[in-house]
mmCIF file as Biopython writes it, N, C-alpha, C and O atoms, coordinates in Angstrom:
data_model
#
loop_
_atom_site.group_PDB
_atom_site.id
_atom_site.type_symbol
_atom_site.label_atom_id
_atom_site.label_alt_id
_atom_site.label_comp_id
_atom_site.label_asym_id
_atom_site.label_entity_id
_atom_site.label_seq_id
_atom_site.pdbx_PDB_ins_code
_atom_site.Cartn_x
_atom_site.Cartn_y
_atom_site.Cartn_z
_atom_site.occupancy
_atom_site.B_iso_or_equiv
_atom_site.auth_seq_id
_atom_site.auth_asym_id
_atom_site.pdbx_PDB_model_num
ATOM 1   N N  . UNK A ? 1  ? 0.832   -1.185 0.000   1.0 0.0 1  A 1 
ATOM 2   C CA . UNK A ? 1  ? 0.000   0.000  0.000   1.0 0.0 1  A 1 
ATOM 3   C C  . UNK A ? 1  ? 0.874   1.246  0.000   1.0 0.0 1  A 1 
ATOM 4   O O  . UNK A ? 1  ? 2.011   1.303  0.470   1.0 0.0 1  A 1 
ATOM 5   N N  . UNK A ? 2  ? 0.236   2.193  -0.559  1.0 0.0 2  A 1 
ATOM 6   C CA . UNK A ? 2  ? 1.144   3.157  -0.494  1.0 0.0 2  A 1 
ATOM 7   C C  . UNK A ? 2  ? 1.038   4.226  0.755   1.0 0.0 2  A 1 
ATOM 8   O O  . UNK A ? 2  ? 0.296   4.150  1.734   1.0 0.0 2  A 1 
ATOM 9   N N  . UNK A ? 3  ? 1.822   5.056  0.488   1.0 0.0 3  A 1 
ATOM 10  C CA . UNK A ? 3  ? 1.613   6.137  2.168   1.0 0.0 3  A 1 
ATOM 11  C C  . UNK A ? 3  ? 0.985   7.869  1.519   1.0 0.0 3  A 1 
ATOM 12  O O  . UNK A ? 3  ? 0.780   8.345  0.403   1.0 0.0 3  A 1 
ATOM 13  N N  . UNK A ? 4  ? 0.879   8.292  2.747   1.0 0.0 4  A 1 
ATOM 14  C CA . UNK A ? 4  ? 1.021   9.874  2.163   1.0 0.0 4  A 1 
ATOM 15  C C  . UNK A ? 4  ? 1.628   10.548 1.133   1.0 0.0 4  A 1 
ATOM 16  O O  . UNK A ? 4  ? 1.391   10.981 0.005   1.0 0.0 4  A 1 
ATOM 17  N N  . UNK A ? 5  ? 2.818   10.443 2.245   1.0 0.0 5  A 1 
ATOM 18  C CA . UNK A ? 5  ? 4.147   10.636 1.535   1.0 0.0 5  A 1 
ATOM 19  C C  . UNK A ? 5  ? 4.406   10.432 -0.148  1.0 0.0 5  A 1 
ATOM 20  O O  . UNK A ? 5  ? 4.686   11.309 -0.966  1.0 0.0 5  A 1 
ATOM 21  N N  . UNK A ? 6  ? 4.206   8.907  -0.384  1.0 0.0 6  A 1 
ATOM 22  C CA . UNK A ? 6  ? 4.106   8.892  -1.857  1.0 0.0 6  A 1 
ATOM 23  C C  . UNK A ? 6  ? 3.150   9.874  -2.505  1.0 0.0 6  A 1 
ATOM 24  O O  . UNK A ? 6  ? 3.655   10.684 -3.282  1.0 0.0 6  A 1 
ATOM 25  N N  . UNK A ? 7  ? 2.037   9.911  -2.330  1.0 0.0 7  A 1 
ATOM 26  C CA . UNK A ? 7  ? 1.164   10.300 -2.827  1.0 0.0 7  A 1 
ATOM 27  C C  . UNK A ? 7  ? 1.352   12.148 -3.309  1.0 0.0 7  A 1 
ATOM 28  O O  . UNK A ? 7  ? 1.100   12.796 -4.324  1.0 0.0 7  A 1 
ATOM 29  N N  . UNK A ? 8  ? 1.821   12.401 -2.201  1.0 0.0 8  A 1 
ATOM 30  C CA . UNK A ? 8  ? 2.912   13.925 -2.074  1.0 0.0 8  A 1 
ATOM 31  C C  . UNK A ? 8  ? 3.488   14.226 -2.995  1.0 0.0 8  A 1 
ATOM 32  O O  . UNK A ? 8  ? 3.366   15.346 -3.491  1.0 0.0 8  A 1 
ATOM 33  N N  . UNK A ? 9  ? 4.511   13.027 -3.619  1.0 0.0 9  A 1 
ATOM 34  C CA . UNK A ? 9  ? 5.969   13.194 -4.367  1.0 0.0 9  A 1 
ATOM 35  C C  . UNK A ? 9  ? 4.841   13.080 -5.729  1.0 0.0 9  A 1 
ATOM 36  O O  . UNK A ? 9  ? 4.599   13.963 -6.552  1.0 0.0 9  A 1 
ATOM 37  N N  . UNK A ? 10 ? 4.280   11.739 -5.655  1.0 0.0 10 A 1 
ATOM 38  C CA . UNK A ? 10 ? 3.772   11.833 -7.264  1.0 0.0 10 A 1 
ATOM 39  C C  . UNK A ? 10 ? 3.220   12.699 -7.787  1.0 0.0 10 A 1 
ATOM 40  O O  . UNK A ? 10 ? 3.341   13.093 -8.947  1.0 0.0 10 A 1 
ATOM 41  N N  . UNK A ? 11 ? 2.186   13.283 -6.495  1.0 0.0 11 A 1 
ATOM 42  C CA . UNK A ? 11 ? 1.620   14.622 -6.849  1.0 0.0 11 A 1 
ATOM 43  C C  . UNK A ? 11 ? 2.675   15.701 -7.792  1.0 0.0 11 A 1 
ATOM 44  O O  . UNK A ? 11 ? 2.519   16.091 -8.949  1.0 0.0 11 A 1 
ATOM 45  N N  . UNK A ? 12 ? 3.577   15.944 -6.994  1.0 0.0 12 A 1 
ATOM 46  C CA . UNK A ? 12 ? 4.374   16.918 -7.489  1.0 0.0 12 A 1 
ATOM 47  C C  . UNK A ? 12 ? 5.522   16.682 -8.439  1.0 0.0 12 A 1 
ATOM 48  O O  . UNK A ? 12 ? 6.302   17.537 -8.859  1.0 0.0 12 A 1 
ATOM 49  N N  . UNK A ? 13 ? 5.501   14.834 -8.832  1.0 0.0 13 A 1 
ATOM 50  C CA . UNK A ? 13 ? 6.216   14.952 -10.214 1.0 0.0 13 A 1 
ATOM 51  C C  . UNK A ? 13 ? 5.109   15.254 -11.594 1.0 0.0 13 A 1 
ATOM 52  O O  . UNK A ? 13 ? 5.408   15.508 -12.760 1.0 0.0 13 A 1 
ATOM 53  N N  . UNK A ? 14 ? 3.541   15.096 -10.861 1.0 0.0 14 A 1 
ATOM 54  C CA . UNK A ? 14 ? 3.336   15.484 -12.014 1.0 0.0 14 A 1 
ATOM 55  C C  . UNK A ? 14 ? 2.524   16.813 -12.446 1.0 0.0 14 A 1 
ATOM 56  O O  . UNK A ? 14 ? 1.751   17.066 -13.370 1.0 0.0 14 A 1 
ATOM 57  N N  . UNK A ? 15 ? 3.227   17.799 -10.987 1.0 0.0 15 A 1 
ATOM 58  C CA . UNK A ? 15 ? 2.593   19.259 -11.080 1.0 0.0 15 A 1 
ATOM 59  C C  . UNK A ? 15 ? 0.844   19.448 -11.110 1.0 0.0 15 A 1 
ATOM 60  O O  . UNK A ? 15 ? 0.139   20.177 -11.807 1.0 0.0 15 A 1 
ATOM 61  N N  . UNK A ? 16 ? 0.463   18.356 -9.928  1.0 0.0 16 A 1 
ATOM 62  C CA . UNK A ? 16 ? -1.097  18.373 -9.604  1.0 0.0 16 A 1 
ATOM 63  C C  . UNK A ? 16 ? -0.992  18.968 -8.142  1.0 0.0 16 A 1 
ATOM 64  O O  . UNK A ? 16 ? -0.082  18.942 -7.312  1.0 0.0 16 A 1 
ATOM 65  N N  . UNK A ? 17 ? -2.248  19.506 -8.138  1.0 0.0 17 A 1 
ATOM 66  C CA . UNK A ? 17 ? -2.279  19.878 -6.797  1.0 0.0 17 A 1 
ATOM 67  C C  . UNK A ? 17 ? -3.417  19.125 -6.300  1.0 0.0 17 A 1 
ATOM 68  O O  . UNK A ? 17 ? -4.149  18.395 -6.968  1.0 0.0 17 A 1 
ATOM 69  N N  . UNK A ? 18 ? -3.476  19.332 -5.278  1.0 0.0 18 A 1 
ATOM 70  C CA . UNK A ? 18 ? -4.425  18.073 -4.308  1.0 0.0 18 A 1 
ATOM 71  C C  . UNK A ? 18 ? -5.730  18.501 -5.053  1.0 0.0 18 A 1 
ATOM 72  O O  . UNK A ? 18 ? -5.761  17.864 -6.106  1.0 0.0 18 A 1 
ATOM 73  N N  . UNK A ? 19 ? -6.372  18.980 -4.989  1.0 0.0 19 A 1 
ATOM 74  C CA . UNK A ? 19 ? -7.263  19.737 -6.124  1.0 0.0 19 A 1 
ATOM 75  C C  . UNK A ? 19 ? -7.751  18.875 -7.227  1.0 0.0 19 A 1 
ATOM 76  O O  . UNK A ? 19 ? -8.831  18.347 -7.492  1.0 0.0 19 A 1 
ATOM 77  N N  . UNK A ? 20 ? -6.101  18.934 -8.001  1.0 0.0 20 A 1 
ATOM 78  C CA . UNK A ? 20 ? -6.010  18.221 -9.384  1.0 0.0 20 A 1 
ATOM 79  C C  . UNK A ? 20 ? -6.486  16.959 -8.967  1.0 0.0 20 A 1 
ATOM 80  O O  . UNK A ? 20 ? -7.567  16.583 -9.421  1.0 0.0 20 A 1 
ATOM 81  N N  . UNK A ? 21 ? -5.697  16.047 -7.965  1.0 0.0 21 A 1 
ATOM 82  C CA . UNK A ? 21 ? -5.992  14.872 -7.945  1.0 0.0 21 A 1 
ATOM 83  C C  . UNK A ? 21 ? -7.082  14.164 -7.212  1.0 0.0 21 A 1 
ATOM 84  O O  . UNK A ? 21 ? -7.193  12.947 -7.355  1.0 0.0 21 A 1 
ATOM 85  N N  . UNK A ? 22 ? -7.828  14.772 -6.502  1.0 0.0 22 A 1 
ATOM 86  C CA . UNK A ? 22 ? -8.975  14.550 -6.094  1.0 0.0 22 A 1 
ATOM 87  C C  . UNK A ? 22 ? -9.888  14.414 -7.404  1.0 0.0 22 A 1 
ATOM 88  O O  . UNK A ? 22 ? -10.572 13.394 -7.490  1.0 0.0 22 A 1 
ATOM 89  N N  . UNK A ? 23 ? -9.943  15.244 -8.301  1.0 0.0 23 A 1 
ATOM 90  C CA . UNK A ? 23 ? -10.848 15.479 -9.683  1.0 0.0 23 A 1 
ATOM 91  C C  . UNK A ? 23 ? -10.699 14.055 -10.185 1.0 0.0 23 A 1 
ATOM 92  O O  . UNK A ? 23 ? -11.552 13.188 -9.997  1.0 0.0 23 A 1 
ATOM 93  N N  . UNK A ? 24 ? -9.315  13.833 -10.976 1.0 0.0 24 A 1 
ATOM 94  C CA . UNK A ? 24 ? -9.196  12.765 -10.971 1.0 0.0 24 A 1 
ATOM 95  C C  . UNK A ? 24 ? -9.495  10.749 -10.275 1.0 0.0 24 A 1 
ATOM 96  O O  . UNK A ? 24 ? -9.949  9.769  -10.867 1.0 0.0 24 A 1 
ATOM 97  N N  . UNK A ? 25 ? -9.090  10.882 -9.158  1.0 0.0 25 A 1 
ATOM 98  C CA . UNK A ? 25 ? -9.652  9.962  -8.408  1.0 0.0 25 A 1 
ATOM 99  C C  . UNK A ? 25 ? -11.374 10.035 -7.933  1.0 0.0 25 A 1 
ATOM 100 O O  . UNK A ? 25 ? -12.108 9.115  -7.573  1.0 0.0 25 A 1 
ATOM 101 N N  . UNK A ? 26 ? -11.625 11.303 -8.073  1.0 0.0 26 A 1 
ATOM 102 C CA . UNK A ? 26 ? -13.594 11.344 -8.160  1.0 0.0 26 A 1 
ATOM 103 C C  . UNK A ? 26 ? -13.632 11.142 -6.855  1.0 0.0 26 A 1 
ATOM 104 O O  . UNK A ? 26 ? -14.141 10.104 -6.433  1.0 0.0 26 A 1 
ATOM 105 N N  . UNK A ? 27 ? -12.917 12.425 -5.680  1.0 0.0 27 A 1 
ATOM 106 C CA . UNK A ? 27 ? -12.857 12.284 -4.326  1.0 0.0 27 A 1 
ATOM 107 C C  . UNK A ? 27 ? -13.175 13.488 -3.874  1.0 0.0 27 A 1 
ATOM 108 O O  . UNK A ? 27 ? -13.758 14.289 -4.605  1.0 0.0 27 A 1 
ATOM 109 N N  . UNK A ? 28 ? -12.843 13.774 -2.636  1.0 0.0 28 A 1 
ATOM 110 C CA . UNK A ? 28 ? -12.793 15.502 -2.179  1.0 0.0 28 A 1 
ATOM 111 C C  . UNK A ? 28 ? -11.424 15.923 -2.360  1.0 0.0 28 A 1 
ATOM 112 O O  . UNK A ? 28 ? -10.704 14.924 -2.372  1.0 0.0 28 A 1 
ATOM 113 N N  . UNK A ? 29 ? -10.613 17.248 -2.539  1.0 0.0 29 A 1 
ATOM 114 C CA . UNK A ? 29 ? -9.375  17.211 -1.979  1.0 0.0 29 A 1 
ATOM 115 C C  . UNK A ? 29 ? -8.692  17.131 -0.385  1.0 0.0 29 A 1 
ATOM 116 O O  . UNK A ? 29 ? -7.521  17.029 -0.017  1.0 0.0 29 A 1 
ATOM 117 N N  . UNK A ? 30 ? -9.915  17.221 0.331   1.0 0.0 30 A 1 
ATOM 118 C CA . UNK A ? 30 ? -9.760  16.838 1.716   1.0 0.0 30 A 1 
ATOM 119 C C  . UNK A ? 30 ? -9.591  15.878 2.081   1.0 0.0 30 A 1 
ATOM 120 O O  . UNK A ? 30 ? -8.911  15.967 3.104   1.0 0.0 30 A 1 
ATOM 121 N N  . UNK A ? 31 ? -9.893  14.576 1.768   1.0 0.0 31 A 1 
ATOM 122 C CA . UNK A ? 31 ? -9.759  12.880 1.347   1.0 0.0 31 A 1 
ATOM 123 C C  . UNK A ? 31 ? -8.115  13.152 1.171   1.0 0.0 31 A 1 
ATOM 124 O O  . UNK A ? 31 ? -7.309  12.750 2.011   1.0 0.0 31 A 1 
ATOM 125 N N  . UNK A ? 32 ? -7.774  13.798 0.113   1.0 0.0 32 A 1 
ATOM 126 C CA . UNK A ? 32 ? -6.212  13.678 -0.324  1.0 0.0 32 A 1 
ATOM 127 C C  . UNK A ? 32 ? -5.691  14.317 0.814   1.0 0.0 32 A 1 
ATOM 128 O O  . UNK A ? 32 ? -5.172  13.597 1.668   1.0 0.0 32 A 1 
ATOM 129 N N  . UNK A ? 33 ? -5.747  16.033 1.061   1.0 0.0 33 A 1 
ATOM 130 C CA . UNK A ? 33 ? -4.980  16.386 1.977   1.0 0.0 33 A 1 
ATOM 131 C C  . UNK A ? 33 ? -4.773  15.655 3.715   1.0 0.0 33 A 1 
ATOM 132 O O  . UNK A ? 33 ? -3.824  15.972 4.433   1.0 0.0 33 A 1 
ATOM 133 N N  . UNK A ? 34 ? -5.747  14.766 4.094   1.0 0.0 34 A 1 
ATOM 134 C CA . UNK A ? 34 ? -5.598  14.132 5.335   1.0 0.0 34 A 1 
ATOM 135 C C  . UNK A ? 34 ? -4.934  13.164 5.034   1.0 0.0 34 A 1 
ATOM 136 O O  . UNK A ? 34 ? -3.890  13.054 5.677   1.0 0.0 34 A 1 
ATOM 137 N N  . UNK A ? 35 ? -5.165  12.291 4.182   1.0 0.0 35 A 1 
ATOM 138 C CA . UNK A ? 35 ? -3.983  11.213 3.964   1.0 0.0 35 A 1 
ATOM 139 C C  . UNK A ? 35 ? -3.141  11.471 3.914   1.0 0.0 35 A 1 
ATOM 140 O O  . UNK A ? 35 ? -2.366  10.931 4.703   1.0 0.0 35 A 1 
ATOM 141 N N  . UNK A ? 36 ? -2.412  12.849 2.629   1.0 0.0 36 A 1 
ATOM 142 C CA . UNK A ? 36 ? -1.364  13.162 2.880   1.0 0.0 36 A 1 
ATOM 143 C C  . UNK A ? 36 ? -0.164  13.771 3.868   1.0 0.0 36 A 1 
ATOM 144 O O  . UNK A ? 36 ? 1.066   13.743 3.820   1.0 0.0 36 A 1 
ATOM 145 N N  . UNK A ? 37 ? -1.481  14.525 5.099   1.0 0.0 37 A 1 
ATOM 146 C CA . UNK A ? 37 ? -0.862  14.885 6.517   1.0 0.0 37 A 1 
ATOM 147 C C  . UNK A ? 37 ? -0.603  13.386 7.434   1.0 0.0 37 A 1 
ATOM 148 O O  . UNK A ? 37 ? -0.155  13.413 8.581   1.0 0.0 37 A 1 
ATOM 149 N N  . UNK A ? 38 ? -0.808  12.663 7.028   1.0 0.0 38 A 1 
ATOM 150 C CA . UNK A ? 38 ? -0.691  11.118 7.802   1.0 0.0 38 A 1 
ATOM 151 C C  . UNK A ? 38 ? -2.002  9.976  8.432   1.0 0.0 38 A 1 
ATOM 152 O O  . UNK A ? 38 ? -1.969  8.893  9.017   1.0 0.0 38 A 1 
ATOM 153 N N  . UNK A ? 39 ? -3.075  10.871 7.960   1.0 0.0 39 A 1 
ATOM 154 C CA . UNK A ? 39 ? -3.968  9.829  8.626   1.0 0.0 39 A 1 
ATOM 155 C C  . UNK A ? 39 ? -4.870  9.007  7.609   1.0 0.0 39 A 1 
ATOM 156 O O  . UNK A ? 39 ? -5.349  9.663  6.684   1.0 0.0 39 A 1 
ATOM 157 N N  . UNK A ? 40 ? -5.225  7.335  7.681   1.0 0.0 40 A 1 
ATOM 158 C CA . UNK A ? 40 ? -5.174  6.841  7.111   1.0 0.0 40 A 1 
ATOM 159 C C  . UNK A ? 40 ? -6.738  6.387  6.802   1.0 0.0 40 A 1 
ATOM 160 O O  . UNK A ? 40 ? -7.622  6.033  7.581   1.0 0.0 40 A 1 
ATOM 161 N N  . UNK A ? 41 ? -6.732  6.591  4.831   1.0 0.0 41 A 1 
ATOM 162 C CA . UNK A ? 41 ? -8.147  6.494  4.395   1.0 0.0 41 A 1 
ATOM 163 C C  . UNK A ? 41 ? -8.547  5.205  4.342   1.0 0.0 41 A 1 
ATOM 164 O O  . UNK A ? 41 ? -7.680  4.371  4.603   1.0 0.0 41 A 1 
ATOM 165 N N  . UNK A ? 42 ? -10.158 4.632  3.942   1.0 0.0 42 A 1 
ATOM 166 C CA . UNK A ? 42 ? -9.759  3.472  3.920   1.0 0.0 42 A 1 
ATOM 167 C C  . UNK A ? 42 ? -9.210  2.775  2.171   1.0 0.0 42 A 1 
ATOM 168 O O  . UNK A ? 42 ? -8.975  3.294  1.080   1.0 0.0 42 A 1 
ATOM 169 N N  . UNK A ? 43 ? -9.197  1.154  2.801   1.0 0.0 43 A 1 
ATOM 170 C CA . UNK A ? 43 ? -8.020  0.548  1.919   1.0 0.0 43 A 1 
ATOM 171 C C  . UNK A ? 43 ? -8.974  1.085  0.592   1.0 0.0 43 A 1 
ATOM 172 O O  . UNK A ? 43 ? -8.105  1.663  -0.061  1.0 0.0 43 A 1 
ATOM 173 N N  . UNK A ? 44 ? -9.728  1.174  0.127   1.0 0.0 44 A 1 
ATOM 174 C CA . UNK A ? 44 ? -10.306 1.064  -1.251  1.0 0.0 44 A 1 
ATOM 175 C C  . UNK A ? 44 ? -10.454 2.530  -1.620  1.0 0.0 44 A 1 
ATOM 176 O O  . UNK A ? 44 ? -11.034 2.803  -2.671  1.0 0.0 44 A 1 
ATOM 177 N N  . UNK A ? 45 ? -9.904  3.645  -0.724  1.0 0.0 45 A 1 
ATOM 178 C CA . UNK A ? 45 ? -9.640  5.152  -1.150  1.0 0.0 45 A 1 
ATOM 179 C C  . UNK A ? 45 ? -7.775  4.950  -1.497  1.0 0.0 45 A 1 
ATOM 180 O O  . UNK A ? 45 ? -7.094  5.541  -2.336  1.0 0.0 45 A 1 
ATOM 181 N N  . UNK A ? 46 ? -7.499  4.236  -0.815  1.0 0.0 46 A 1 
ATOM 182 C CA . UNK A ? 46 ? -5.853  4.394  -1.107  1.0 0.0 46 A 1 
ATOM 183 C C  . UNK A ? 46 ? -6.013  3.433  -2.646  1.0 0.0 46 A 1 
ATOM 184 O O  . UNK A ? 46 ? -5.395  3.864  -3.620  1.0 0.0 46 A 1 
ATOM 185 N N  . UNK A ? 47 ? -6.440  2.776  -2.727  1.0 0.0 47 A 1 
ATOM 186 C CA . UNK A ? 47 ? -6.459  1.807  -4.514  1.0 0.0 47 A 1 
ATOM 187 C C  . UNK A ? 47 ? -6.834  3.309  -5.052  1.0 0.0 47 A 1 
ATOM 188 O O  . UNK A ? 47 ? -5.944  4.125  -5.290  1.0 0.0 47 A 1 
ATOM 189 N N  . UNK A ? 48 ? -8.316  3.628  -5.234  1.0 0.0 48 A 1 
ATOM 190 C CA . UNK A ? 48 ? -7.866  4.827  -5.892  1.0 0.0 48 A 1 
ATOM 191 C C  . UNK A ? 48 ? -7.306  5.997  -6.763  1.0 0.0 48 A 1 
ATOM 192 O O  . UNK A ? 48 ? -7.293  6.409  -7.923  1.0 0.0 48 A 1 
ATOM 193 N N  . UNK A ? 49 ? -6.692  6.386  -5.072  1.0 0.0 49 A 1 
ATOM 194 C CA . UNK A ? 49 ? -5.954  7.682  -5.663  1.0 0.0 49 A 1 
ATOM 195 C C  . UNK A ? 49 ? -4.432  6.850  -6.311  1.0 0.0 49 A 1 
ATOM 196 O O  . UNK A ? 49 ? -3.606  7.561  -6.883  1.0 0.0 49 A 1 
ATOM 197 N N  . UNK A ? 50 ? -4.188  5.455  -6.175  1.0 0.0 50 A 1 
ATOM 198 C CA . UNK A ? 50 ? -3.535  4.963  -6.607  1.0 0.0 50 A 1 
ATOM 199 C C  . UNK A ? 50 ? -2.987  4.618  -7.956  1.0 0.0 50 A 1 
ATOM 200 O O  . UNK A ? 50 ? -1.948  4.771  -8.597  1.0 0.0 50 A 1 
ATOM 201 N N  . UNK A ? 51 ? -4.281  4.033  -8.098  1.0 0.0 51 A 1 
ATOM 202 C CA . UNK A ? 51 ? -4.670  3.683  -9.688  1.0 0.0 51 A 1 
ATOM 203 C C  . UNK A ? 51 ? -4.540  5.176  -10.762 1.0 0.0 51 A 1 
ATOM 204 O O  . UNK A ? 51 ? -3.860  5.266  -11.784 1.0 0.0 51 A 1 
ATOM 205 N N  . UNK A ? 52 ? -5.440  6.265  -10.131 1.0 0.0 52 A 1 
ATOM 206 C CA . UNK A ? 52 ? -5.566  7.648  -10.589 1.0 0.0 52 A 1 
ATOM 207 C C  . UNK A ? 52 ? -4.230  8.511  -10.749 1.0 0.0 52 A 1 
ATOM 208 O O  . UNK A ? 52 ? -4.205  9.473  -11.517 1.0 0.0 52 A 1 
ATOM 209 N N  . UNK A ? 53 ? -2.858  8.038  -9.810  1.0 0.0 53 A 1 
ATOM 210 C CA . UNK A ? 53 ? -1.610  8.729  -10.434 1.0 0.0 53 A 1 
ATOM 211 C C  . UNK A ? 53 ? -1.053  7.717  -11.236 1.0 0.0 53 A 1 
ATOM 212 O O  . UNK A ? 53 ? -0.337  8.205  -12.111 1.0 0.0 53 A 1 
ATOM 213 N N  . UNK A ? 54 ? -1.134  6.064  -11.274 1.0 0.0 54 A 1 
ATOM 214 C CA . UNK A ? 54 ? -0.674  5.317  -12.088 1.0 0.0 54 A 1 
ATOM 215 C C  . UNK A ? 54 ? -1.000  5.486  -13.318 1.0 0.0 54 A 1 
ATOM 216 O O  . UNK A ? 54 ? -0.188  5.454  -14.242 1.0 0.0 54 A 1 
ATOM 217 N N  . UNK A ? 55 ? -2.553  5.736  -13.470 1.0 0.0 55 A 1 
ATOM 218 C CA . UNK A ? 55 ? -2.791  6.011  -14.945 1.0 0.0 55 A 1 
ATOM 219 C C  . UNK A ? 55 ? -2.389  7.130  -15.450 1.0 0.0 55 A 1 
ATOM 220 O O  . UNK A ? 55 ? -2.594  7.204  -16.661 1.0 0.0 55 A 1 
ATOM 221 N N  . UNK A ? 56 ? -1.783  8.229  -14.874 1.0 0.0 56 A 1 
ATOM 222 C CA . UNK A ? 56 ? -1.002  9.651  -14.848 1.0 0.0 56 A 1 
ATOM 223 C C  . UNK A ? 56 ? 0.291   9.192  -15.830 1.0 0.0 56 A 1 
ATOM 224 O O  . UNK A ? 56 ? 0.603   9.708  -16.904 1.0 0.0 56 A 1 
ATOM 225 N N  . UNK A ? 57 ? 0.749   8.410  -15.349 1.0 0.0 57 A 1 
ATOM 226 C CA . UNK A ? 57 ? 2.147   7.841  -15.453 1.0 0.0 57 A 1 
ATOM 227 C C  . UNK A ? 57 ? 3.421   7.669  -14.829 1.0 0.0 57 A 1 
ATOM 228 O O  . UNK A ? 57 ? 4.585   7.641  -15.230 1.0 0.0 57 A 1 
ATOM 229 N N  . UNK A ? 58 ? 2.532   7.504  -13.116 1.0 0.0 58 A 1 
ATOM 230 C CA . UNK A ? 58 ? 3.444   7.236  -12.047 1.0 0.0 58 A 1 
ATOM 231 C C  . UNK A ? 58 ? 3.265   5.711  -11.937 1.0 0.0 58 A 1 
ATOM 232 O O  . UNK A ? 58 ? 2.310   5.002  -12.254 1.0 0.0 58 A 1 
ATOM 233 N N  . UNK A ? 59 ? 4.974   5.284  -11.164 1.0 0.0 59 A 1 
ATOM 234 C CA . UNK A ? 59 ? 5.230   4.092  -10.977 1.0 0.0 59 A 1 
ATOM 235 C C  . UNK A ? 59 ? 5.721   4.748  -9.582  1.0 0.0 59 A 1 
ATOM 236 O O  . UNK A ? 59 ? 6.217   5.825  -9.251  1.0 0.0 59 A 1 
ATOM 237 N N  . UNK A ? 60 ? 5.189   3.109  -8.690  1.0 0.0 60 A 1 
ATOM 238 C CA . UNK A ? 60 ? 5.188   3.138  -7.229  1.0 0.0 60 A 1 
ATOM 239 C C  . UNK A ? 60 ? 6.160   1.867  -7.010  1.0 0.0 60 A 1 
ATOM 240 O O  . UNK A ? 60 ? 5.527   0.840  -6.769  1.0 0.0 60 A 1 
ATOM 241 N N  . UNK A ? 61 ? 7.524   1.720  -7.043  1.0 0.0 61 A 1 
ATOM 242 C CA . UNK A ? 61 ? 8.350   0.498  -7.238  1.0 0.0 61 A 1 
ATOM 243 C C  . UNK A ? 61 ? 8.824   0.132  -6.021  1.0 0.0 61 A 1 
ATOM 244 O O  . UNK A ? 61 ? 9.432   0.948  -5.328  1.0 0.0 61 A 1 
ATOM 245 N N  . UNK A ? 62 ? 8.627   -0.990 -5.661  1.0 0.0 62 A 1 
ATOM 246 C CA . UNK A ? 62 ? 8.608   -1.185 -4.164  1.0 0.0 62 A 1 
ATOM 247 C C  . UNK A ? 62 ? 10.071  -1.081 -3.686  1.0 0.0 62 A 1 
ATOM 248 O O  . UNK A ? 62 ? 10.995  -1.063 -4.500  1.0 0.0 62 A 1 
ATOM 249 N N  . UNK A ? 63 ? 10.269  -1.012 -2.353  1.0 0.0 63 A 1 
ATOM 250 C CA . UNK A ? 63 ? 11.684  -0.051 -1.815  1.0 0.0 63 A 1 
ATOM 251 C C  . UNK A ? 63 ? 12.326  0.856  -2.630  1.0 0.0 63 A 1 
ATOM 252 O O  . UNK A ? 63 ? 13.412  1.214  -2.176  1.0 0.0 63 A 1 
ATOM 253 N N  . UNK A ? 64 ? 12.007  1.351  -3.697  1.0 0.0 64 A 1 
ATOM 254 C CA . UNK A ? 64 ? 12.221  2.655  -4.408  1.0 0.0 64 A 1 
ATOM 255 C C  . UNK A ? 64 ? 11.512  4.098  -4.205  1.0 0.0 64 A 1 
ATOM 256 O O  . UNK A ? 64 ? 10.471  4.218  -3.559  1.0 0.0 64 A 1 
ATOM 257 N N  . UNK A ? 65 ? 12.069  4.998  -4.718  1.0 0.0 65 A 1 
ATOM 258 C CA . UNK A ? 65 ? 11.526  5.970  -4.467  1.0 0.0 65 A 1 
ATOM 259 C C  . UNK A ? 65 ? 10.107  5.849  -5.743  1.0 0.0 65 A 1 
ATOM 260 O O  . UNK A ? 65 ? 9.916   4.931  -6.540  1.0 0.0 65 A 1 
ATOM 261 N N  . UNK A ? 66 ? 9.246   7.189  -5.540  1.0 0.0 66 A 1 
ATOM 262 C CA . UNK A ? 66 ? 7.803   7.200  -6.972  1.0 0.0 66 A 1 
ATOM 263 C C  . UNK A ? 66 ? 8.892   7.697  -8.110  1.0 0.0 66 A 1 
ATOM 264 O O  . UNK A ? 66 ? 10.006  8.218  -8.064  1.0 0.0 66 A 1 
ATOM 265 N N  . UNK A ? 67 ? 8.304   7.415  -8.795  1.0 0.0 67 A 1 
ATOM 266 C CA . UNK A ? 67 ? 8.743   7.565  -10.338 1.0 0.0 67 A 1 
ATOM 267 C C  . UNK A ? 67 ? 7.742   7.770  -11.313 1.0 0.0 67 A 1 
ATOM 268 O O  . UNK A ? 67 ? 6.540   7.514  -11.246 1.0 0.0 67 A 1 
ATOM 269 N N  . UNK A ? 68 ? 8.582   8.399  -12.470 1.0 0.0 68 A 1 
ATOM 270 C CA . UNK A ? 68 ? 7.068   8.718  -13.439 1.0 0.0 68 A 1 
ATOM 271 C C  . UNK A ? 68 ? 7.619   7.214  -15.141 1.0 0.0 68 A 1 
ATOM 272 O O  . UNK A ? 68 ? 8.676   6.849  -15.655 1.0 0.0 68 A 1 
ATOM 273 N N  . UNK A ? 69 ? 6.709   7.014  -15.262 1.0 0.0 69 A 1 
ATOM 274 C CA . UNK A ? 69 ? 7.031   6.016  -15.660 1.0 0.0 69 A 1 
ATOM 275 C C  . UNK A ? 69 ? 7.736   6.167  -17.207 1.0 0.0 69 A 1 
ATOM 276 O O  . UNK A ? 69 ? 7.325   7.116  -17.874 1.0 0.0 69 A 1 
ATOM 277 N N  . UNK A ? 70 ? 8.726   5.326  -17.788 1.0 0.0 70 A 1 
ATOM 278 C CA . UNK A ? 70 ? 9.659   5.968  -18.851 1.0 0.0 70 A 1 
ATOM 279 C C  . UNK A ? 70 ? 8.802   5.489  -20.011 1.0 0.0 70 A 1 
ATOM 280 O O  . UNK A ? 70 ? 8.188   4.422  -20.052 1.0 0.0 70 A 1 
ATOM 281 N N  . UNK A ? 71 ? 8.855   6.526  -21.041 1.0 0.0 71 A 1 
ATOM 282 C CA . UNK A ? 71 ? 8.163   6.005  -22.512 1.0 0.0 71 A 1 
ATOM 283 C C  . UNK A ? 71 ? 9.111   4.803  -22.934 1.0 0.0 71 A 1 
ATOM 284 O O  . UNK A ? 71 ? 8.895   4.183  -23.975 1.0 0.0 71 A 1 
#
């Protein structure tokens, strides 16, 4: 699963603001901004906003840092 934190970085490799990615995932941005301060949504809000920066073209590679995924 992923954390805040990730969700933070991907945000900002791909110049969304919590805003942006709430639209996307079809959430509130308040949903995003509490997760991203540390407290935890449930498991089927974290799939998600998950899925919603993956299809962006973030990669979440496990013990790696986020990444945006290479053409």
């Amino acid at each position: 699963m992923i954390t805040g934190e990730q969700v933070r970085a991907a945000r900002k490799l791909l110049g969304w603001s919590q805003e942006d990615l709430a639209g996307h995932a079809g959430m509130s941005d308040y949903t995003v901004g509490t997760f991203e301060r540390g407290l935890r949504p449930s498991e089927n809000t974290v799939t998600v906003l998950q899925r919603a920066l993956e299809s962006a073209g973030v990669e979440f590679p496990e013990g790696e840092p986020v990444r945006l995924r290479k053409p």
